[in-house]
C-alpha positions in Angstrom: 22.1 193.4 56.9 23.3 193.7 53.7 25.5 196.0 53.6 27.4 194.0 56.3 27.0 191.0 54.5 28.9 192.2 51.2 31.8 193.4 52.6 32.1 190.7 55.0 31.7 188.1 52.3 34.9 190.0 50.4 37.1 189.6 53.3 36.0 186.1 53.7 36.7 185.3 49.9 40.0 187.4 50.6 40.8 185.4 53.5 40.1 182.0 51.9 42.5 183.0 48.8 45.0 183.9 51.2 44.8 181.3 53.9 44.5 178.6 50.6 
């Protein structure tokens, strides 16, 4: 589980800077 959930949490931030 975590390993999904910390590089799913970098696209999200990634996505969020971009999409902002």
């Amino acid at each position: 589980n975590g390993l999904w959930v910390i590089p799913f949490t970098q696209v999200y931030i990634r996505v969020d800077l971009g999409g902002a």
